[in-house]
Chimera marker file (.cmm) of the C-alpha trace (Angstrom):
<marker_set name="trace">
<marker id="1" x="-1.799" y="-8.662" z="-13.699" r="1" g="1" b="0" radius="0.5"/>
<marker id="2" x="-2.316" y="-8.815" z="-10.055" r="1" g="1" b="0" radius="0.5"/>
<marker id="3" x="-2.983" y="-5.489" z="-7.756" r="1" g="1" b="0" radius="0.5"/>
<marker id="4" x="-1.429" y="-5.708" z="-4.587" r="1" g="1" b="0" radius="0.5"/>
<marker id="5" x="-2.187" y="-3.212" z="-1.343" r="1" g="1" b="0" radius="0.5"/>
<marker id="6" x="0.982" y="-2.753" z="0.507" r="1" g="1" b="0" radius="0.5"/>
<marker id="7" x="2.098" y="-0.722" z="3.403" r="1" g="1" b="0" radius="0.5"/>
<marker id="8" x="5.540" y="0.654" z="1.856" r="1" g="1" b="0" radius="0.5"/>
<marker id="9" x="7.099" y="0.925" z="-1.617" r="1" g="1" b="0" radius="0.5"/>
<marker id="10" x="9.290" y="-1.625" z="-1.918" r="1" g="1" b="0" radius="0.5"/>
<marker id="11" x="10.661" y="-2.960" z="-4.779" r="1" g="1" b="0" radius="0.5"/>
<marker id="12" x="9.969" y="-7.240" z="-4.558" r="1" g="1" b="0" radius="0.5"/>
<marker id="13" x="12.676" y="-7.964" z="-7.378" r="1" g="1" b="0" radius="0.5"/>
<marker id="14" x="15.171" y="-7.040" z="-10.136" r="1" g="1" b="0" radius="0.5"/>
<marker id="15" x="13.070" y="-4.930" z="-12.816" r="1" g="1" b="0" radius="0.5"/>
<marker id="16" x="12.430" y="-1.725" z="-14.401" r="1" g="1" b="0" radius="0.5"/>
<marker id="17" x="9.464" y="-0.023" z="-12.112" r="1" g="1" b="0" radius="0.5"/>
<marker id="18" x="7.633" y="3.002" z="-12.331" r="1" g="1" b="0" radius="0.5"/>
<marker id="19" x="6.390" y="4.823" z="-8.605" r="1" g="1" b="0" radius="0.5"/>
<marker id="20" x="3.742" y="7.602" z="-9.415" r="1" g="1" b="0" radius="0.5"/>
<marker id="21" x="1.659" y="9.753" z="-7.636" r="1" g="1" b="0" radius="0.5"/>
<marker id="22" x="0.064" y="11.115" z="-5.356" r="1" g="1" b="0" radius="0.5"/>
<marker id="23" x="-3.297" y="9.413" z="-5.434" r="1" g="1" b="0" radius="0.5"/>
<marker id="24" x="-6.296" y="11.110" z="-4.619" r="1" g="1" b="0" radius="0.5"/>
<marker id="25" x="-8.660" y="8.856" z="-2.394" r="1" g="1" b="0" radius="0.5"/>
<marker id="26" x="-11.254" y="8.072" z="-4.950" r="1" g="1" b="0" radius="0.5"/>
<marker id="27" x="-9.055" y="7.230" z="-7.436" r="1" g="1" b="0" radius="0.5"/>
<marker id="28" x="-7.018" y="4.337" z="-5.072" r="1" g="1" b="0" radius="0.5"/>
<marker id="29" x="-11.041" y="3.737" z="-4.402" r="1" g="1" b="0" radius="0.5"/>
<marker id="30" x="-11.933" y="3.135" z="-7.832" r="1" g="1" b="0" radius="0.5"/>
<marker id="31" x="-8.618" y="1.046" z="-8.143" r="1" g="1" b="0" radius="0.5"/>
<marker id="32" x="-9.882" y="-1.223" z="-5.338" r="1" g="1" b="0" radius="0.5"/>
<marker id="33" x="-13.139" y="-1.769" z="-7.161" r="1" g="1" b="0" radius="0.5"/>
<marker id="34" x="-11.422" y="-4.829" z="-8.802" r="1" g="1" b="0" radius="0.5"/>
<marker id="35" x="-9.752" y="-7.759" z="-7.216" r="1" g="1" b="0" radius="0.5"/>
<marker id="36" x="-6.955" y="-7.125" z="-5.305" r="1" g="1" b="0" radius="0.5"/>
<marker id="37" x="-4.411" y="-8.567" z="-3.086" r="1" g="1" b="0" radius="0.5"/>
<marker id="38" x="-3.873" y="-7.407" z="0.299" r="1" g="1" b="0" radius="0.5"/>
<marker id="39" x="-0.078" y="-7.296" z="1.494" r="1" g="1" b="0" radius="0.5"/>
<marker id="40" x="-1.108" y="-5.219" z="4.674" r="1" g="1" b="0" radius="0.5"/>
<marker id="41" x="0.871" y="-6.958" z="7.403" r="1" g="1" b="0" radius="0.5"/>
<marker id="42" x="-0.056" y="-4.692" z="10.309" r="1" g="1" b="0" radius="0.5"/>
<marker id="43" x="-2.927" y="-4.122" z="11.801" r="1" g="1" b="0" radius="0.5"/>
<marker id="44" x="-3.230" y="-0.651" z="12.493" r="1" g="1" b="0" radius="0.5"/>
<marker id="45" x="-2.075" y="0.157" z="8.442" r="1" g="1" b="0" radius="0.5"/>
<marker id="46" x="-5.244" y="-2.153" z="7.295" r="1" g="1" b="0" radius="0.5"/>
<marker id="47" x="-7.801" y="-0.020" z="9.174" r="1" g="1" b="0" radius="0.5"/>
<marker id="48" x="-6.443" y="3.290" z="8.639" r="1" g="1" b="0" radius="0.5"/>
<marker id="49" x="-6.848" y="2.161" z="4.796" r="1" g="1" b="0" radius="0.5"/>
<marker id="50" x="-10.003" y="0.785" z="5.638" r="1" g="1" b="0" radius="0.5"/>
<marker id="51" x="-11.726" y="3.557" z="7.048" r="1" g="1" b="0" radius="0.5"/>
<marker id="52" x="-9.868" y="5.936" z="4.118" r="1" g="1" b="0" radius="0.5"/>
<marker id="53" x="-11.109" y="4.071" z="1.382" r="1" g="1" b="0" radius="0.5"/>
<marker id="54" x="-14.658" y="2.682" z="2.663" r="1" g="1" b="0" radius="0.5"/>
<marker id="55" x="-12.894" y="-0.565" z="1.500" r="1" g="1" b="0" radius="0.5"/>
<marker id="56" x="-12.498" y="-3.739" z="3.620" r="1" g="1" b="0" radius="0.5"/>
<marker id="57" x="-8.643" y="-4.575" z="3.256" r="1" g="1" b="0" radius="0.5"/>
<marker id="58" x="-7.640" y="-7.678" z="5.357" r="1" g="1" b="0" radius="0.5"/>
<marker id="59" x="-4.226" y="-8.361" z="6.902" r="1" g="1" b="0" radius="0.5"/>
<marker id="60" x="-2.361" y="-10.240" z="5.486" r="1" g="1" b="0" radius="0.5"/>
<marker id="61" x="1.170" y="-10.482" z="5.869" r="1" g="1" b="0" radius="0.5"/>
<marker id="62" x="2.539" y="-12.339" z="2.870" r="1" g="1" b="0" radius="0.5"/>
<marker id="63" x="5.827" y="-11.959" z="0.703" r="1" g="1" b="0" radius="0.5"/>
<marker id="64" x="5.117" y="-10.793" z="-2.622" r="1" g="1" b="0" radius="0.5"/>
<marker id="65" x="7.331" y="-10.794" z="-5.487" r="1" g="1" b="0" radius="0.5"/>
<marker id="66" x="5.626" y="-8.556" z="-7.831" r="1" g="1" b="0" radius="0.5"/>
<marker id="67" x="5.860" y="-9.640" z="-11.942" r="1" g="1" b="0" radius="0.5"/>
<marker id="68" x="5.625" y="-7.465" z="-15.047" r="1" g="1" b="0" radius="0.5"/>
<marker id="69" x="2.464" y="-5.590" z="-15.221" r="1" g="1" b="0" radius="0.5"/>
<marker id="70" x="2.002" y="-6.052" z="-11.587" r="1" g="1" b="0" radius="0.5"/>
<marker id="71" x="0.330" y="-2.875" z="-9.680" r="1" g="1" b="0" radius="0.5"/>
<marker id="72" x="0.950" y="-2.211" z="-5.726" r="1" g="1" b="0" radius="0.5"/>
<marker id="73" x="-1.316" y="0.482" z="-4.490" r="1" g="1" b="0" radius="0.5"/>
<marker id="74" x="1.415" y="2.125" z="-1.587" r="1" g="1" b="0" radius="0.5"/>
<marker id="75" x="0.556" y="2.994" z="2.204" r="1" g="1" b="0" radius="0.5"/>
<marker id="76" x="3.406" y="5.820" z="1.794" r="1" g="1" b="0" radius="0.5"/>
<marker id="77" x="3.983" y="7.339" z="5.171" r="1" g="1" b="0" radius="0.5"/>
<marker id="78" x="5.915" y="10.759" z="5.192" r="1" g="1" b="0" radius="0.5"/>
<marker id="79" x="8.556" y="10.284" z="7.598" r="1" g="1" b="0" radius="0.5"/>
<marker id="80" x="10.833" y="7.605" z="8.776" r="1" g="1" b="0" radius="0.5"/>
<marker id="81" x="9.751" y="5.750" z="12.247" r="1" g="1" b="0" radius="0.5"/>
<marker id="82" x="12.178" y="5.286" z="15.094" r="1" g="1" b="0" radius="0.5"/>
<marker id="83" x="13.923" y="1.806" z="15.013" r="1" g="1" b="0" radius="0.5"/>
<marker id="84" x="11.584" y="-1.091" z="15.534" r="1" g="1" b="0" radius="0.5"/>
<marker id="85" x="8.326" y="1.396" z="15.769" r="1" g="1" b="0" radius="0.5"/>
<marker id="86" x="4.994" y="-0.439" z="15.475" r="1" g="1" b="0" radius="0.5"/>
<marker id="87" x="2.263" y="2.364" z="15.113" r="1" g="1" b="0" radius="0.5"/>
<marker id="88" x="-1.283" y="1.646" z="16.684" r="1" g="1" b="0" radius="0.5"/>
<marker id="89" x="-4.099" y="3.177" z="14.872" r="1" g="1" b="0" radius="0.5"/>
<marker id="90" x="-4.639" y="6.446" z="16.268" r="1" g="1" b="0" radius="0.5"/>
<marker id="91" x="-0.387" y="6.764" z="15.820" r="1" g="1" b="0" radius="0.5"/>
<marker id="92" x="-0.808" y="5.880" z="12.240" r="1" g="1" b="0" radius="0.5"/>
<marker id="93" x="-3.775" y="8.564" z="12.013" r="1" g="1" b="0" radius="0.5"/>
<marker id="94" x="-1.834" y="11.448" z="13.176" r="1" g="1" b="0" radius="0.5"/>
<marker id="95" x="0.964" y="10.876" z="10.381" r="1" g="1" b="0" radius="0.5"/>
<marker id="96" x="1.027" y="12.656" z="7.109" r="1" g="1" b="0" radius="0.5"/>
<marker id="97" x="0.914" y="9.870" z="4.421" r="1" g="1" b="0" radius="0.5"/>
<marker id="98" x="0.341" y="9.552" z="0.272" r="1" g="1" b="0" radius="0.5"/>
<marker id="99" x="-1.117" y="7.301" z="-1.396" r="1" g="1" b="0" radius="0.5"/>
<marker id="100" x="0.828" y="6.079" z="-4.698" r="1" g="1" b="0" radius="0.5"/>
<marker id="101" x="1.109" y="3.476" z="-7.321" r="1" g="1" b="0" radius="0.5"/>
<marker id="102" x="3.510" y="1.194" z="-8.102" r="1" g="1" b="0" radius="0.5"/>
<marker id="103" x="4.396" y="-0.619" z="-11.654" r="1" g="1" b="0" radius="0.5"/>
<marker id="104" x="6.495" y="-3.638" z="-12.406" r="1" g="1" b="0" radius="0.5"/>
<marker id="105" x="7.272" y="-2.723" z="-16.272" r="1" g="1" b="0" radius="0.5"/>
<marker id="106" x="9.823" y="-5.309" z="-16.472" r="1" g="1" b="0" radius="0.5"/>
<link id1="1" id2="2" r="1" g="1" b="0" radius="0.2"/>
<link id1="2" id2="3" r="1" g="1" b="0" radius="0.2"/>
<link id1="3" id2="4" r="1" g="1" b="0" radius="0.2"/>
<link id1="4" id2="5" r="1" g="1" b="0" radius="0.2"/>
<link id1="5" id2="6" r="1" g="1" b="0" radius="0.2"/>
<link id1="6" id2="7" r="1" g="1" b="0" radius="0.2"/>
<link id1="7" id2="8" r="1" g="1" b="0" radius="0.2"/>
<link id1="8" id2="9" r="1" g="1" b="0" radius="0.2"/>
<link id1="9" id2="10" r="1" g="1" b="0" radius="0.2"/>
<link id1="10" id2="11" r="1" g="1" b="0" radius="0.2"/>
<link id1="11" id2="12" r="1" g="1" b="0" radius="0.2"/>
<link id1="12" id2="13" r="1" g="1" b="0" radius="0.2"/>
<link id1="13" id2="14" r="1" g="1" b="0" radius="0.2"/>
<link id1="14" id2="15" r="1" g="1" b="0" radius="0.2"/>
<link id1="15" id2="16" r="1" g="1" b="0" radius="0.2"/>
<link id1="16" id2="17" r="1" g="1" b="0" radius="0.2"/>
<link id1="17" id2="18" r="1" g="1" b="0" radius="0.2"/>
<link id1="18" id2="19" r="1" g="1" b="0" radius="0.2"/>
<link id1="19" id2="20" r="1" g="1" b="0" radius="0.2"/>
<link id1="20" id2="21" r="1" g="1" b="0" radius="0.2"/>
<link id1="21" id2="22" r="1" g="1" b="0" radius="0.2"/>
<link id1="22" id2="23" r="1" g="1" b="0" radius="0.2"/>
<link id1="23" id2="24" r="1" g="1" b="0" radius="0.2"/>
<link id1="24" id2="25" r="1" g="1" b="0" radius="0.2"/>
<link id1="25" id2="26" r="1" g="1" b="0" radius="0.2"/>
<link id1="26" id2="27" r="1" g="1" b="0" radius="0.2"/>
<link id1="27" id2="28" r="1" g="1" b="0" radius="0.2"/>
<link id1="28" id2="29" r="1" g="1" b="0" radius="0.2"/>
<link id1="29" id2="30" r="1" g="1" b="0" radius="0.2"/>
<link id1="30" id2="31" r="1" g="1" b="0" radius="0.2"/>
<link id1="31" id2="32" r="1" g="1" b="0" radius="0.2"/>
<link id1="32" id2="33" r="1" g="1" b="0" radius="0.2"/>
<link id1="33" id2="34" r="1" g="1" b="0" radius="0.2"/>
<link id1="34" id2="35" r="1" g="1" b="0" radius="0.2"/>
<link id1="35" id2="36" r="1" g="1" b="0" radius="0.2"/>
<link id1="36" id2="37" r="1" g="1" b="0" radius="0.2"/>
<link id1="37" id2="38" r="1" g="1" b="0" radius="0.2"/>
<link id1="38" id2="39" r="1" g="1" b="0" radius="0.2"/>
<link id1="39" id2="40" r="1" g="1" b="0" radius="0.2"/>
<link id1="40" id2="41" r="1" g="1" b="0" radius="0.2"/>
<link id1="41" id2="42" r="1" g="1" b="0" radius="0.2"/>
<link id1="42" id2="43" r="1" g="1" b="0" radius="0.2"/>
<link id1="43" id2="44" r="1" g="1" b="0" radius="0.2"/>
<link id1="44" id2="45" r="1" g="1" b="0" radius="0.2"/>
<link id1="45" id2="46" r="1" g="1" b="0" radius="0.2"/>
<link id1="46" id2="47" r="1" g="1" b="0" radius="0.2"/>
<link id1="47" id2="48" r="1" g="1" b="0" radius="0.2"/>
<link id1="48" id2="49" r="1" g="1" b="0" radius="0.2"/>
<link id1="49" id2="50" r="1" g="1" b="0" radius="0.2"/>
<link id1="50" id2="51" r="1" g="1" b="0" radius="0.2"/>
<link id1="51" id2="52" r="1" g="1" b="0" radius="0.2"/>
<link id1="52" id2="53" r="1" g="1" b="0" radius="0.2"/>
<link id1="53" id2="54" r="1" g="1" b="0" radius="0.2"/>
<link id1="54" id2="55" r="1" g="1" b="0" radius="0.2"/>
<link id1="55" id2="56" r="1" g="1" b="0" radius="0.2"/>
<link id1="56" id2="57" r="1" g="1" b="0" radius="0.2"/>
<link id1="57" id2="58" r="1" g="1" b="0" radius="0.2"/>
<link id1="58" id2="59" r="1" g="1" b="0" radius="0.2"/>
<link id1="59" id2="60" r="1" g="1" b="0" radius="0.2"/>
<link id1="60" id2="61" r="1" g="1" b="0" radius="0.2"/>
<link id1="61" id2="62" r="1" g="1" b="0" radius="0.2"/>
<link id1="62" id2="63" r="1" g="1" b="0" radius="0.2"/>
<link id1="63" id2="64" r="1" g="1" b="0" radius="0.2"/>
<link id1="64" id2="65" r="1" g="1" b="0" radius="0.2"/>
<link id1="65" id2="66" r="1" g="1" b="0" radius="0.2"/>
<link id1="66" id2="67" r="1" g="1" b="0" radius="0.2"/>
<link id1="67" id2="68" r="1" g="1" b="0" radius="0.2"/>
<link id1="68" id2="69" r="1" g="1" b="0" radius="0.2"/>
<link id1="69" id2="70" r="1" g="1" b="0" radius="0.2"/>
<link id1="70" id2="71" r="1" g="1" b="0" radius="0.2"/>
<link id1="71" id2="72" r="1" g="1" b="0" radius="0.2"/>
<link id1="72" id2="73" r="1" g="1" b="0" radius="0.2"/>
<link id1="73" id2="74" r="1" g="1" b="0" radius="0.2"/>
<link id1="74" id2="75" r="1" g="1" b="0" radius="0.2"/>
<link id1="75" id2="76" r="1" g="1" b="0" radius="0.2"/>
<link id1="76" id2="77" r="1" g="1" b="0" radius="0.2"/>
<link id1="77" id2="78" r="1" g="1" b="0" radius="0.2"/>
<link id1="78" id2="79" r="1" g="1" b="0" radius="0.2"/>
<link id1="79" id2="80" r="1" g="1" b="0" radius="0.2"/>
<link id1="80" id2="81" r="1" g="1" b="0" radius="0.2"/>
<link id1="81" id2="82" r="1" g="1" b="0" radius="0.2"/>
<link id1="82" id2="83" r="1" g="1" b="0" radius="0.2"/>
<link id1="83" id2="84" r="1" g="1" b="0" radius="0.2"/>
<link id1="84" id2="85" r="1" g="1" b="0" radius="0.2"/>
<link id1="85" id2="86" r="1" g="1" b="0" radius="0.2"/>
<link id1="86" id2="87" r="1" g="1" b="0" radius="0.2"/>
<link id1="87" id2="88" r="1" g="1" b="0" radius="0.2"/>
<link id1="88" id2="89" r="1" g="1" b="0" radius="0.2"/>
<link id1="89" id2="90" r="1" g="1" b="0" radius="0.2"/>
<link id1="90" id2="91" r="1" g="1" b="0" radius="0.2"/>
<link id1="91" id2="92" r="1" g="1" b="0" radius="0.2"/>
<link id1="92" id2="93" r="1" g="1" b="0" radius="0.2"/>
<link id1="93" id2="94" r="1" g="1" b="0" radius="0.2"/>
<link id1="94" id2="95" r="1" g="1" b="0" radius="0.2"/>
<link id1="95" id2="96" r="1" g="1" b="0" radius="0.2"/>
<link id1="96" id2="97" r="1" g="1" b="0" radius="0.2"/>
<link id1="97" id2="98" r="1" g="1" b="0" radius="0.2"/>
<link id1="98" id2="99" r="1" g="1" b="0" radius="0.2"/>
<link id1="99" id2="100" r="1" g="1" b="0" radius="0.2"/>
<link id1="100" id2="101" r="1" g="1" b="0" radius="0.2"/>
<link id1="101" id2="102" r="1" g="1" b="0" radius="0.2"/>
<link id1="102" id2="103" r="1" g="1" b="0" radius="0.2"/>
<link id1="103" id2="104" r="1" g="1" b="0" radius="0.2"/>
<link id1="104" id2="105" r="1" g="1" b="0" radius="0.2"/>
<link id1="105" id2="106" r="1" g="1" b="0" radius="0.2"/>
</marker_set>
């Protein structure tokens, strides 16, 4: 099982998935606490996290495709940017955002 960070739910493949929460901070904190794959391809989105979670989380802007049993922790933002919108930090900072988790099952 591999734990991804990621800065959107997305779904990486055919499957059966499971999206759940919202997550407080400590638990996506604890979560972190184990190895982990960043999948943070923007800056701004790898600080803000950063900063939340007292957690270092690179960029790293990779394609996943997630497998069964594989767990994204999601940078879910609460409303839908303008076309072609890249946020800077203090941008992403003023947004209301969740934090949730997302399950490959199959």
């Amino acid at each position: 099982m591999t734990l991804y960070v990621i800065n959107a739910p997305v779904l990486t493949d055919y499957g059966l998935w499971e999206f759940s929460g919202p997550l407080t901070i400590d638990n996506a904190r604890s979560m972190l606490e184990a190895e982990f794959v960043s999948a943070i391809g923007h800056d701004a989105s790898a600080k803000v996290l950063s900063q939340i979670l007292n957690i270092t989380i690179p960029v790293n802007r990779i394609p996943i495709k997630m497998l069964p049993r594989d767990e994204g922790l999601i940078l879910r933002l609460l409303q839908r940017l303008p076309e072609g919108k890249v946020l800077d930090e203090t941008e992403l900072k003023s947004l209301d955002f969740e934090l949730g988790l997302l399950k490959r099952l199959k």
